[in-house]
C-alpha positions in Angstrom: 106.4 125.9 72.2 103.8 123.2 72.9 101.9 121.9 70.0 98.7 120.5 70.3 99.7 117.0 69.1 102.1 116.9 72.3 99.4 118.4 74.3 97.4 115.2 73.4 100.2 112.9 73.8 101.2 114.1 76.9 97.2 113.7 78.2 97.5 110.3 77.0 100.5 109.4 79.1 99.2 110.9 81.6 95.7 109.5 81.8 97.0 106.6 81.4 99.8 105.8 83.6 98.7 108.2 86.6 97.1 105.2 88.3 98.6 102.0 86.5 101.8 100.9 88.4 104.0 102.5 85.7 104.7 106.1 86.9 103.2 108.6 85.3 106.1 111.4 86.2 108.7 109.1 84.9 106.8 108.5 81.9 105.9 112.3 81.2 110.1 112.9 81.7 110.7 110.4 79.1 107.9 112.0 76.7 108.9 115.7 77.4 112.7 114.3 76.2 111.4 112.8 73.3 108.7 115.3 72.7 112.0 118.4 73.1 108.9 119.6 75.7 110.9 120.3 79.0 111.5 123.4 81.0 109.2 125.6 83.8 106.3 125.2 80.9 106.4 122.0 81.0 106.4 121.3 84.5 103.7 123.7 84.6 101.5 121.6 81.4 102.1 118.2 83.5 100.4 119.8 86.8 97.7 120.7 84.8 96.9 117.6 83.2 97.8 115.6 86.4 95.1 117.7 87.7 92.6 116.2 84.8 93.6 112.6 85.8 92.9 113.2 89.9 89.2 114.3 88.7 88.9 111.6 86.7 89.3 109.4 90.0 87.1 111.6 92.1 84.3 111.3 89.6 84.2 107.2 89.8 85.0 107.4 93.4 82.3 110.4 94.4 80.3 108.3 96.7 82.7 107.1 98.6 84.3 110.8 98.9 81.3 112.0 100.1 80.8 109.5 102.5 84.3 109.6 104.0 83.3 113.7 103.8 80.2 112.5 106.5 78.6 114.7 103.6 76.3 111.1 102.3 75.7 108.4 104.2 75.1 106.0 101.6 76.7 102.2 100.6 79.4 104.1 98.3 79.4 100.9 96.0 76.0 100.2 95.9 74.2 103.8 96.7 71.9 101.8 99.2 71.6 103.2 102.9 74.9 102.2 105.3 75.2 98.8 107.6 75.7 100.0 111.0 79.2 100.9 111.0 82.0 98.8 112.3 85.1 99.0 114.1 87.2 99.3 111.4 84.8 101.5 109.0 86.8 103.2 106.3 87.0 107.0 107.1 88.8 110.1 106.8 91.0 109.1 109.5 93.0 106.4 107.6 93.4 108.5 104.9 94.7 111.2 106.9 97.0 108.9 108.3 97.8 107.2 104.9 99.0 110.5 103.2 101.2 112.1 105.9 104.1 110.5 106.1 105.0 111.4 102.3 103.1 114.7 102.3 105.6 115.4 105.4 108.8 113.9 103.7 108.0 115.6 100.1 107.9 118.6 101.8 111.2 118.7 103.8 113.0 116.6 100.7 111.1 119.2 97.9 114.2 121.0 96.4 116.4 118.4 96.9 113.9 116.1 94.5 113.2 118.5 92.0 117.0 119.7 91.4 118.7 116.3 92.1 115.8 113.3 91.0 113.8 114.9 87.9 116.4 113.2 85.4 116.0 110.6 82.9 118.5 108.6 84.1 117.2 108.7 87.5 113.9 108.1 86.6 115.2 104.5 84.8 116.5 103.8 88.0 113.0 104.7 89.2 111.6 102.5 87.0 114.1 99.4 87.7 114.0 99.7 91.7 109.7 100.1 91.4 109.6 97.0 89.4 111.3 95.2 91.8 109.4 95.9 94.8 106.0 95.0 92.8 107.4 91.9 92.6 108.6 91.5 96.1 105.1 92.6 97.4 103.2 90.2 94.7 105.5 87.5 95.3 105.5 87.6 99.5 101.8 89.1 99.7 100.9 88.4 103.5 97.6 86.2 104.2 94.8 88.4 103.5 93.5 90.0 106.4 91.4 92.7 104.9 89.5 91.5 102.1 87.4 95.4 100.9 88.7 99.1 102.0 86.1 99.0 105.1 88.4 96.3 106.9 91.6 98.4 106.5 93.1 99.5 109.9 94.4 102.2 111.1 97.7 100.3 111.3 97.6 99.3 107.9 96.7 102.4 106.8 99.7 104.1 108.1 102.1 101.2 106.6 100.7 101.7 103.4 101.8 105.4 104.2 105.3 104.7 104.6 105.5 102.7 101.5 104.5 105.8 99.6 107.1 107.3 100.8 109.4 105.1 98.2 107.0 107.1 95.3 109.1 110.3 96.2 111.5 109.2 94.1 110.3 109.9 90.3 109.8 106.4 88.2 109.1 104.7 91.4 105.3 104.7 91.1 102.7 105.8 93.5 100.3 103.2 93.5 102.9 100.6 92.2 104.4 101.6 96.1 101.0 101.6 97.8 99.5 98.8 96.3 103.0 96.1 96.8 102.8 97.9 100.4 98.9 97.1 100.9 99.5 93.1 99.9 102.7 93.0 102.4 100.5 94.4 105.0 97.8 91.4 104.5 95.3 93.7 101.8 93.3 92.1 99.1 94.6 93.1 95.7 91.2 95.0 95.2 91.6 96.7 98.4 94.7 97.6 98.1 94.1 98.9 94.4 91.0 101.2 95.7 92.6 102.4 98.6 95.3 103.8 96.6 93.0 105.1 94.1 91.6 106.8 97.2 94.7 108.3 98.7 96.1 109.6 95.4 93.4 112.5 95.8 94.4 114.3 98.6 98.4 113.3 97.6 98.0 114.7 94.2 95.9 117.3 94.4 98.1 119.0 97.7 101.3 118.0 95.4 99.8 119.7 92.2 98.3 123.0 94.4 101.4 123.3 95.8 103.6 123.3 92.4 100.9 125.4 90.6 101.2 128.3 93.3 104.6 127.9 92.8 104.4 128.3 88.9 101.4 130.0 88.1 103.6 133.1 86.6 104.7 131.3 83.8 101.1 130.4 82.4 99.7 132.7 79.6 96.9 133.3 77.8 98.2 132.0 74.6 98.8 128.5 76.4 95.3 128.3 77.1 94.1 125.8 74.1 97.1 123.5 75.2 96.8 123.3 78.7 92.8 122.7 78.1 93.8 120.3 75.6 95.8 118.3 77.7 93.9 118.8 80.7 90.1 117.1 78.7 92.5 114.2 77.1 94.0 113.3 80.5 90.8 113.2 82.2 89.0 110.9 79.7 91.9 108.3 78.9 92.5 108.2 82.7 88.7 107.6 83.7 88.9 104.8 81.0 91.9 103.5 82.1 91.0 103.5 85.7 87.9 101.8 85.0 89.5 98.6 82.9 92.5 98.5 85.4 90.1 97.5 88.4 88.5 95.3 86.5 92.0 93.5 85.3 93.9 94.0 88.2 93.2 90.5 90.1 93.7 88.8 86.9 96.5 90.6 85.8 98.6 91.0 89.2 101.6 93.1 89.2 104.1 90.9 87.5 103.3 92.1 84.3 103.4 95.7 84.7 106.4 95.1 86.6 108.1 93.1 83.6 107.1 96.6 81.2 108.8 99.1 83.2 112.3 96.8 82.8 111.5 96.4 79.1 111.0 100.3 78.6 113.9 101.1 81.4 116.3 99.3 78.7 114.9 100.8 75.6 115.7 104.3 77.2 118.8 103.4 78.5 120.0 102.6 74.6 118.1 105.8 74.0 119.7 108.0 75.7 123.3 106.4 75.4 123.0 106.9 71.8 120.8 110.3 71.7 123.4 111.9 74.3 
């Protein structure tokens, strides 16, 4: 049975690691274990408050959703009328093209994932092999050819689509993959970072629809002040912590987030060697 204190815990975790470079699944796999929180229920509790954190994202990034929607033609960062648009415009188009490749994987791949990768010990690895390519893509970042999102080609678009691919694999990190991928394909750490902020909308909220149709039979009425729970705290902490992390990002890099998933990869590890 969930408790509300895990429903809170488990909204903070979640709002705060679903767009740091951390993964958020792996760290809601290590919660549930330490929490004793696991099963169909608890799948079903981290889709929900997943679903918290995407909003969260859509609400700072409304403007620029609506415009890629051709539903505002506005500046999205300034709310002032459009330039004339350019070749290499953002639009829906690069997203489109940015999300396939893992929507398409994660859907032939789907049971094999869920019964073979959703382990702890997996996910350490997840954590271990994620860190590494932060590194590799902070360390050999290509010379900056797109400095904002609106100078992001399609070609660049679709690379950083293949690099999500690696996020498949729970602890790797979804925007840990997309943003390494986006400074190896010549994008600006800021570009890179709101571009995957971007993409994690569709990615999530198809990823989330498609396991809540799939569990919806095991929520009840009586899980109601939980799940709300969970869903309100996610979708606070992770506006907040979306907020500060572009703001830190440039100054922070990826090294150091990098460095804390091998730190808390080794404290689980002696965990879960001594817990069994």
């Amino acid at each position: 049975m969930l408790h509300y204190v895990d429903a809170v815990i488990q909204g903070i975790v979640e709002g705060l690691t679903e767009f740091l470079p951390v993964s958020s699944t792996g760290h809601l796999i290590l919660t549930g274990k330490l929490l004793g929180f696991t099963g169909e229920k608890a799948d079903t509790f981290e889709i929900i408050i997943q679903l918290g954190a995407i909003l969260a994202v859509a609400v700072i990034y409304w403007r620029r959703i609506l415009n890629l929607l051709g539903v505002m033609r506005m500046n999205p960062d300034t709310g002032s009328p459009n330039a004339p648009q350019s070749e290499h415009k953002l639009n829906l188009l690069h997203v489109i093209i940015a999300c396939f490749p893992a929507m398409l994987l994660g859907l032939i791949l789907h049971s094999f994932i869920k019964d073979y990768l959703f382990s702890p010990y997996t996910v350490l690895i997840g954590l271990l092999l994620g860190g590494v390519f932060m590194l590799i893509g902070q360390r050999n970042q290509t010379a900056v050819q797109a400095e904002g999102v609106d100078q992001i080609t399609y070609k660049q678009a679709f690379q950083i689509g293949l690099f999500q691919c690696l996020a498949l694999w729970p602890g790797f990190s979804r925007s840990g993959a997309t943003i390494a991928g986006g400074l190896l394909t010549g994008i600006s750490y800021r570009a890179a970072t709101n571009f995957s902020f971007l993409i994690a909308i569709p990615m999530m909220f198809a990823a989330s629809g498609y396991e809540l149709l799939k569990s919806y039979d095991t929520l009840t009425a009586s899980d109601a002040g939980y799940f709300i729970t969970g869903f309100i705290v996610a979708f606070v902490v992770a506006l907040l912590a979306v907020i500060t992390f572009l703001k830190l990002l440039e100054k922070l890099k990826l090294a150091p987030f990098a460095y804390y998933r091998f730190v808390l990869a080794a404290i689980f590890l002696v965990y879960l060697v001594i817990n069994g």
